[in-house]
TILUM-329112 format. One record per atom (N, C-alpha, C): x, y, z; residue in three letters. Coordinates in steps of 0.1 Angstrom, whole numbers, padded with zeros to 4 digits, always signed. Layout:
! residues N
XYZALA/...
***
This chain:
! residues 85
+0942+0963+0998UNK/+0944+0958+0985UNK/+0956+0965+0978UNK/+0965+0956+0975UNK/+0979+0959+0962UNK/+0974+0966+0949UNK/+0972+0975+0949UNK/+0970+0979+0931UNK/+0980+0979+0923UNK/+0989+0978+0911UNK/+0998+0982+0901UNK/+0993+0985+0892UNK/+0992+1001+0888UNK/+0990+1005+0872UNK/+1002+1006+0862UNK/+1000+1002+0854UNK/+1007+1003+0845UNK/+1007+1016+0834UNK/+1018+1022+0826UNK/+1011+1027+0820UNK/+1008+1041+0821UNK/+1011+1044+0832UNK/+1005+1056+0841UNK/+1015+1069+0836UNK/+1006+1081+0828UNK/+1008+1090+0828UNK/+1006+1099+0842UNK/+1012+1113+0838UNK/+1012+1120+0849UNK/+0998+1124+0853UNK/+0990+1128+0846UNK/+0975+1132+0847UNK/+0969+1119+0852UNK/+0973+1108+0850UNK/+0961+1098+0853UNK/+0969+1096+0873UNK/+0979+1100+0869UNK/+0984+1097+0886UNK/+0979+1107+0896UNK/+0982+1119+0891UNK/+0975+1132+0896UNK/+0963+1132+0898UNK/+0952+1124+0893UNK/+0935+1123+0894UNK/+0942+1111+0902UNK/+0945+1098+0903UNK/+0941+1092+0913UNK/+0946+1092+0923UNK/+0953+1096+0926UNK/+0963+1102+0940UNK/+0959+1110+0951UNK/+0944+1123+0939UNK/+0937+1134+0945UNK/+0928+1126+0953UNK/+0922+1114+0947UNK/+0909+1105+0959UNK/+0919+1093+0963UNK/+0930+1092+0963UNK/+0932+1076+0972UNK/+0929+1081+0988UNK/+0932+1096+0993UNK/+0929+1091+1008UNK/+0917+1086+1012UNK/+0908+1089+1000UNK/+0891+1082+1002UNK/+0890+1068+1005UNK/+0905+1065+1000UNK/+0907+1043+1003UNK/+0916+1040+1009UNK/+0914+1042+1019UNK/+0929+1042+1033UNK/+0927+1024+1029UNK/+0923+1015+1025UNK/+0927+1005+1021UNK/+0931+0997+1008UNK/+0932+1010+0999UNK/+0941+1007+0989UNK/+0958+1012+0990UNK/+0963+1000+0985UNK/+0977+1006+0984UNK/+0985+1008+0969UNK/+0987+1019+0958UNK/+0992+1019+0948UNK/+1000+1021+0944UNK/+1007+1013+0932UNK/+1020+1016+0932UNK/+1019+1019+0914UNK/+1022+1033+0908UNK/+1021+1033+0894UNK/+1035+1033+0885UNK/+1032+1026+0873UNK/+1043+1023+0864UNK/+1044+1029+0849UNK/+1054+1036+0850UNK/+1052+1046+0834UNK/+1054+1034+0824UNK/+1060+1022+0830UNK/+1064+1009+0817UNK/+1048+1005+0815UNK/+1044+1003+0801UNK/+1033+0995+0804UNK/+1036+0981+0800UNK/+1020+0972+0798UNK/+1020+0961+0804UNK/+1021+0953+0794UNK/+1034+0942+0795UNK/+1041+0933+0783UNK/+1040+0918+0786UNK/+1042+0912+0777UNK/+1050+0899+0786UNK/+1059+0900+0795UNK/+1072+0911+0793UNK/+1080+0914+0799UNK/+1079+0920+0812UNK/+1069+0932+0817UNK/+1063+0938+0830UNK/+1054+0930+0835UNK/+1050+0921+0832UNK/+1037+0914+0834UNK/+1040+0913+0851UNK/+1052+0901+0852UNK/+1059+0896+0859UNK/+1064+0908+0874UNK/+1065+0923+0867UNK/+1063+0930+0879UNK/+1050+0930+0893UNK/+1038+0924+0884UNK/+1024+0926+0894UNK/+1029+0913+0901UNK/+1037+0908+0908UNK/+1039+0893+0913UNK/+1040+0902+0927UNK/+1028+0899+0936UNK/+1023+0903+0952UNK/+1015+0911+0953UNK/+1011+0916+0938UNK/+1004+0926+0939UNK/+0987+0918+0941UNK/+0977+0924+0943UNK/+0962+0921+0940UNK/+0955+0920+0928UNK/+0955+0929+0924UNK/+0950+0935+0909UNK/+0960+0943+0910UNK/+0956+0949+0892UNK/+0963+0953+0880UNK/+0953+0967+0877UNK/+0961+0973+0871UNK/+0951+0986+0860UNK/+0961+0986+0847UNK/+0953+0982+0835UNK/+0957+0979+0820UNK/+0949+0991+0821UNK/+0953+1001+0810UNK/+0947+1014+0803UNK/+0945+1003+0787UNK/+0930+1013+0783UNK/+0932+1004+0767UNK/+0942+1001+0759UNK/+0947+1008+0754UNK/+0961+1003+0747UNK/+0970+0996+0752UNK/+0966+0989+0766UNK/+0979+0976+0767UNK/+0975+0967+0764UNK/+0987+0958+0762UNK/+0989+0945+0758UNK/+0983+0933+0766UNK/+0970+0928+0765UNK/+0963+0920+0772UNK/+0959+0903+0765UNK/+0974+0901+0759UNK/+0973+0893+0748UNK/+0969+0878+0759UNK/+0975+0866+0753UNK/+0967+0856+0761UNK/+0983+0854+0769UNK/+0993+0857+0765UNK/+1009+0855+0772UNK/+1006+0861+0784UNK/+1006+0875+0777UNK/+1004+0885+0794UNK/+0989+0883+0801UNK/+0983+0875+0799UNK/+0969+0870+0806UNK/+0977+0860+0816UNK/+0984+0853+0808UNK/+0987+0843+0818UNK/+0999+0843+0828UNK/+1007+0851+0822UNK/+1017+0854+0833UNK/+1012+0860+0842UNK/+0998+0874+0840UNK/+0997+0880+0854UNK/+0987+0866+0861UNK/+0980+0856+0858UNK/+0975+0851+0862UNK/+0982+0839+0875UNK/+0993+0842+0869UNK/+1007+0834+0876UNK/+1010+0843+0888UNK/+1007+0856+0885UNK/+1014+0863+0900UNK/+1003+0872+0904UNK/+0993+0876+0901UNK/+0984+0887+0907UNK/+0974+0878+0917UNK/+0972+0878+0926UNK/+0963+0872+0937UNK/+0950+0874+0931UNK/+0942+0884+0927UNK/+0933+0885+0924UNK/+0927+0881+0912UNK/+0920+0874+0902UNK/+0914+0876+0888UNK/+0901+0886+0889UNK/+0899+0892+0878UNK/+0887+0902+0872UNK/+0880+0896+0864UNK/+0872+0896+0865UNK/+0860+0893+0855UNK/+0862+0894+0840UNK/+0868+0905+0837UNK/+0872+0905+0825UNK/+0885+0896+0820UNK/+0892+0891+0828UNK/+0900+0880+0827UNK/+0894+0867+0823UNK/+0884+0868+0827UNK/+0871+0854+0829UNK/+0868+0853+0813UNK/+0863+0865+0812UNK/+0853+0864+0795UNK/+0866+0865+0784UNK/+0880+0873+0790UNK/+0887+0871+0774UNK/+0891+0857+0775UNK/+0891+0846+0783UNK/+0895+0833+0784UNK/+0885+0825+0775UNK/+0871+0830+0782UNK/+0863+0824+0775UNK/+0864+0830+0761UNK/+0863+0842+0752UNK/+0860+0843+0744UNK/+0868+0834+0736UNK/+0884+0837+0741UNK/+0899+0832+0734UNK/+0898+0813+0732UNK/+0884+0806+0743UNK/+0885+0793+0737UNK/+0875+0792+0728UNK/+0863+0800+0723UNK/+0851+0797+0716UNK/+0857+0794+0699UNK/
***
């Protein structure tokens, strides 16, 4: 599986870097840009995504990564749903 974080400070790279060889089937690629309309467009082949709280997970950048990330999250599911109630 393709990961892209976004967002990614040095400490959060350094903690996950210390256990990826625990996931010889994950593959990650981290991004100091975080996540815009504008970067969204980078996760295009990727699997999933890693948004830290303070990104932008408006309904634009919902749908662009929905346009290129192979995978949806669950949490994709309910801000859709919430965003039509």
């Amino acid at each position: 599986m393709k990961i892209l974080f976004y967002d990614t400070k040095k400490y959060d790279r350094d903690s996950f870097e210390k256990i990826l060889p625990e996931y010889s089937d994950l593959e990650v690629e981290f991004l100091e840009a975080d996540l815009s309309p504008r970067t969204a467009a980078l996760a295009k082949g990727y699997d999933a995504i890693c948004a830290f709280v303070s990104s932008d997970v408006s309904e634009k950048v919902v749908e662009c990564l929905a346009a290129n990330v192979s995978m949806k999250s669950s949490a994709c599911s309910r801000l859709k749903m919430r965003g039509g109630e």
